[in-house]
C-alpha positions in Angstrom: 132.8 57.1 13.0 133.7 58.3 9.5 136.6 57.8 8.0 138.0 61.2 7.8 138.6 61.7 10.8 141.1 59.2 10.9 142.5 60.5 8.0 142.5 63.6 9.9 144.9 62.3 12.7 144.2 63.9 15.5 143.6 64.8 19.4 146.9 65.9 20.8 148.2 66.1 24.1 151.6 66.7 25.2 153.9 66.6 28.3 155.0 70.1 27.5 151.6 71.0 26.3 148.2 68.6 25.6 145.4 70.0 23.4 142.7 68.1 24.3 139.9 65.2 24.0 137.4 65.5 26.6 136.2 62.3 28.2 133.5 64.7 29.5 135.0 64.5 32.9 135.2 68.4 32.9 133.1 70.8 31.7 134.2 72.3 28.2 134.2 76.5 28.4 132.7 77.8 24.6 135.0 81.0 23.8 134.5 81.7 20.0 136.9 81.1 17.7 140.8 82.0 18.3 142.3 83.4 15.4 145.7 81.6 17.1 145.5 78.3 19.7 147.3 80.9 22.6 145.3 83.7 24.1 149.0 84.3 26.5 152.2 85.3 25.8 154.4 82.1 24.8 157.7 81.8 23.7 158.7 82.6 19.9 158.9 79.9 18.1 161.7 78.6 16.0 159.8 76.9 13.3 161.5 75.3 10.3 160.3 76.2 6.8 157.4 74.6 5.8 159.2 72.2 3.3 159.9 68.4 2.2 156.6 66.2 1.6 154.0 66.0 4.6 153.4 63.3 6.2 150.3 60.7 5.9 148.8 57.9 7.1 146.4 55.6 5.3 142.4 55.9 6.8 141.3 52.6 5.6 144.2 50.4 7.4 143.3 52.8 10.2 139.7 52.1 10.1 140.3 48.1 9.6 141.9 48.5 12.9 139.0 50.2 14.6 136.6 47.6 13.4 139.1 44.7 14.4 139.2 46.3 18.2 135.5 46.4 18.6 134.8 43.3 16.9 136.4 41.8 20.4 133.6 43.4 21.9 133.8 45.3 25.1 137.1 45.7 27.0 137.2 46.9 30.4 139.6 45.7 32.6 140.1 41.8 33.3 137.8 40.7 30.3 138.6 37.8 28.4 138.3 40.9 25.3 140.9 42.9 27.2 143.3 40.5 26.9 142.5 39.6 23.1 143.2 43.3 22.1 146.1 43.2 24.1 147.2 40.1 22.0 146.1 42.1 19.0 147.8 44.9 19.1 151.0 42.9 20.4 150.7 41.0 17.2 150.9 44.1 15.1 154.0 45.1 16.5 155.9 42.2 16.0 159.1 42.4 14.9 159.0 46.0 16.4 161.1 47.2 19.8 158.5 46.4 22.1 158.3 46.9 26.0 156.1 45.4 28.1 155.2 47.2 31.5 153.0 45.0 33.7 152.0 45.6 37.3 148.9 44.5 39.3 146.9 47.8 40.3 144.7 48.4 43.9 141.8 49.5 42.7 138.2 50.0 44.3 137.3 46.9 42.7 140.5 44.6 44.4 143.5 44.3 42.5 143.9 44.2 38.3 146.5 43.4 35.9 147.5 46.0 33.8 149.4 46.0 30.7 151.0 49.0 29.3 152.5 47.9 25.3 155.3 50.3 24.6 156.6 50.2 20.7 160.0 52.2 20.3 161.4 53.9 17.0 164.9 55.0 17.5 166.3 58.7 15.8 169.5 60.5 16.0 168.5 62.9 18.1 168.9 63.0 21.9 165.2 62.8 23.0 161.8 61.3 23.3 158.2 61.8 21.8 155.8 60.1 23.1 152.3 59.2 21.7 149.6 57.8 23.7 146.7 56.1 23.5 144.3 54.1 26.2 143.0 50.9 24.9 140.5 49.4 27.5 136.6 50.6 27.8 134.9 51.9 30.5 134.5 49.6 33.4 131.3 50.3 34.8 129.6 49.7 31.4 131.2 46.2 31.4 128.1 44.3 31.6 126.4 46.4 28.3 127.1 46.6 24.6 129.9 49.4 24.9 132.7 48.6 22.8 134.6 52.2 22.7 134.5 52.7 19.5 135.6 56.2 19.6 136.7 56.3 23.4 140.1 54.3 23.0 139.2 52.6 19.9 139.8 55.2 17.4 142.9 56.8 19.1 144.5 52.5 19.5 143.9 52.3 15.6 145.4 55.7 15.0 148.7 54.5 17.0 148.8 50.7 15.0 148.9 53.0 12.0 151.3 55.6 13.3 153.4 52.3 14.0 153.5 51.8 9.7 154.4 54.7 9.1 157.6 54.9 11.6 158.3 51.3 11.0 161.4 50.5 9.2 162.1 54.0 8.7 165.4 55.9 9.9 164.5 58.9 11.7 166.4 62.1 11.2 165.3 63.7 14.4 163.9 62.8 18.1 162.9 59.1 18.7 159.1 58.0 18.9 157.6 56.4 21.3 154.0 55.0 21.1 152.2 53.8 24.2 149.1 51.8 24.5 148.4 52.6 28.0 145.7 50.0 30.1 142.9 51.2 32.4 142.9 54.8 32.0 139.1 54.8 32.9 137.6 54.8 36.4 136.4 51.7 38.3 133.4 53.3 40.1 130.5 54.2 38.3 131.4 58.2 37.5 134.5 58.9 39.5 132.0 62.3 40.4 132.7 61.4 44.4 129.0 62.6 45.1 127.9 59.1 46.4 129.4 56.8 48.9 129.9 54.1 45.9 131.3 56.6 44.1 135.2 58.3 44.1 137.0 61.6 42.5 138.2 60.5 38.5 141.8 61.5 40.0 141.6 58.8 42.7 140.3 56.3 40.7 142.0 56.5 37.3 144.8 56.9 35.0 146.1 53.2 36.6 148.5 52.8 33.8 149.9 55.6 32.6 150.7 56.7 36.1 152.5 53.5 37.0 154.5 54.3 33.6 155.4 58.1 34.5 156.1 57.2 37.9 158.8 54.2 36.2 160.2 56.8 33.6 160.8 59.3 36.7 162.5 56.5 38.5 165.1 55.5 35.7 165.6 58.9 34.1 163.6 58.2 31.3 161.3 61.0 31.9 164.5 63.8 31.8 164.4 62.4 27.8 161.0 63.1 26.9 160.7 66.2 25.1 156.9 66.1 23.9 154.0 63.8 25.2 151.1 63.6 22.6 147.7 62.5 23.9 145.1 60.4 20.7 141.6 59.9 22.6 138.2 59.9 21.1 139.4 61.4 17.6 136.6 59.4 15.9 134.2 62.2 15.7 131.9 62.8 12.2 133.0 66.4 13.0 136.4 66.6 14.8 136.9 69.5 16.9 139.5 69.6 19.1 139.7 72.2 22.3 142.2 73.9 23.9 143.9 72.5 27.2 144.1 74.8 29.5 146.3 71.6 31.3 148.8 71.8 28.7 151.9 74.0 27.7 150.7 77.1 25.8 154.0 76.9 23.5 153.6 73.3 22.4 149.7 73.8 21.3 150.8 76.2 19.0 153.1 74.0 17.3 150.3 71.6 17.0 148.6 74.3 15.5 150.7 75.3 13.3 151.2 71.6 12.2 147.0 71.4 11.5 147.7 75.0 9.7 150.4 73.5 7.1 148.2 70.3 6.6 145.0 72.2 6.1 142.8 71.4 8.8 143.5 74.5 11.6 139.6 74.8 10.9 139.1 71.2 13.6 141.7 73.0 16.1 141.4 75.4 19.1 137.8 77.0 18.4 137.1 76.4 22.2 138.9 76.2 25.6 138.6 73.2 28.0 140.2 71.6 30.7 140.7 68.5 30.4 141.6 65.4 33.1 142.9 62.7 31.5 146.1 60.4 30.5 148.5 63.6 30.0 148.1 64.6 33.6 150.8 62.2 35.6 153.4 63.6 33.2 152.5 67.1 33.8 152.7 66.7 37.3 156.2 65.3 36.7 157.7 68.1 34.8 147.8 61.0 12.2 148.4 63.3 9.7 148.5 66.5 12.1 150.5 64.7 15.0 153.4 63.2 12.4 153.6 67.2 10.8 153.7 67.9 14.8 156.7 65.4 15.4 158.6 66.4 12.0 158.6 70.7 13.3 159.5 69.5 16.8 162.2 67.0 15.2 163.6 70.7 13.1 162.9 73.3 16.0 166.7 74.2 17.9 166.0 75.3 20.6 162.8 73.6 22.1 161.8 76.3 24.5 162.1 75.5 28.2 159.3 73.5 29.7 
């Protein structure tokens, strides 16, 4: 993993749109390059003027945190390592709002803990963004030297660092919400369903930010959200992100036009893809690049309709 990528920022995903990280759960679709993210009609966008300073992060806390996470070794679910990056990252935030949202899980391998870490930065304006970010490894590589370096490492890192740059900071605009969200990956060994030992990634997946969407939908919360931004494996020497075709159109673009202002449109949208992954249980329900994303969205009146 090279540090520019971090500095970078980026794999987006969103509640009203989610450009994408593939897990390689589905099968990515090579279409050229897009002149624009949106091959479809979407709505016009109200953009603010491209003014003010952009925001930035700084790559080498970011990378300190990656190589802190995986220095705990693997992390799949119920590991002694699980719970130390749990304590980690709980220890970063402190002094922060922070939520805790624990539940015990049925899973295909009994019943699991799961911790979601929710830090909160209030605004002024009536609304949510969320960011999101898994944290644990993949389960049925427990017992090997997988430590997720880039698969939940990179993107948990990113999030510690978005957390310094929101921290302490009033906020002109929606508030931010990061989530750490706990065993995103599937239990059985590829979630493909074509063995008897094994089950479909959809049944057997997506533990905790499901538990969370279904707990937002329940209290209201989720009528709040106004974007829900996806980090996963953004650690790539040569970041390219694809186009969800599980996301909203609308919102892609303004993550576009956010890697556009900041310079790096050339890492966005060259291919289409469709992606499964933490984004989907708040579509069902209605870093450099995502900060410039947050700061339009905070300026855009009207959002367009979801």
């Amino acid at each position: 993993m090279k540090l520019k990528c971090l500095r970078w920022i980026l794999l987006v995903a969103c509640l009203l749109a989610i450009p994408a990280c593939d897990h390689n759960k589905d099968v990515a679709q090579a279409q050229g390059q897009n002149p624009r993210p949106s091959d479809n009609a979407t709505p016009a966008l109200n953009l603010p003027p491209d003014t003010g300073v952009a925001p930035a992060v700084d790559g080498d806390r970011a990378m300190q945190y990656v190589k802190d996470i995986v220095t705990f070794g693997p992390r799949p679910m119920g590991s002694a390592a699980h719970k130390k990056v749990e304590d980690y990252i709980d220890a970063a935030l402190k002094g922060d709002q922070v939520e805790d949202d624990k539940f015990t899980a049925d899973t295909p391998e009994g019943k699991i803990q799961v911790h979601n870490i929710v830090a909160k930065y209030p605004g002024t304006k009536d609304g949510i963004i969320v960011i999101a970010s898994h944290y644990d490894t993949n389960y049925p590589l427990r017992n090997t030297a997988y430590v997720g370096a880039n698969d939940g490492g990179s993107s948990s890192a990113l999030l510690l660092e978005l957390a310094n740059q929101l921290r302490g900071k009033p906020r002109d605009g929606y508030s931010v919400w990061l989530v750490w969200d706990d065993a995103e990956e599937a239990m059985k060994p590829d979630g493909s369903g074509g063995l008897p030992e094994e089950m479909p990634f959809m049944k057997d997946s997506l533990y905790g930010i499901t538990h969370l969407a279904e707990k937002w939908q329940a209290d209201g919360t989720l009528k709040k959200i106004k974007a829900f931004l996806l980090a996963d494996m953004i650690g790539d020497a040569d970041l390219n992100i694809d186009r969800d075709s599980n996301s909203t159109p609308w919102l892609e673009d303004v993550v576009f036009e956010a890697a556009t202002r900041l310079g790096y449109q050339s890492h966005f949208f060259a291919r289409k893809n469709q992606v499964s992954d933490d984004h989907l249980p708040f579509m069902k329900r209605g870093g450099g690049v995502i900060l410039e994303t947050v700061r339009i969205l905070d300026k855009m009146e009207p959002l367009p309709p979801k």
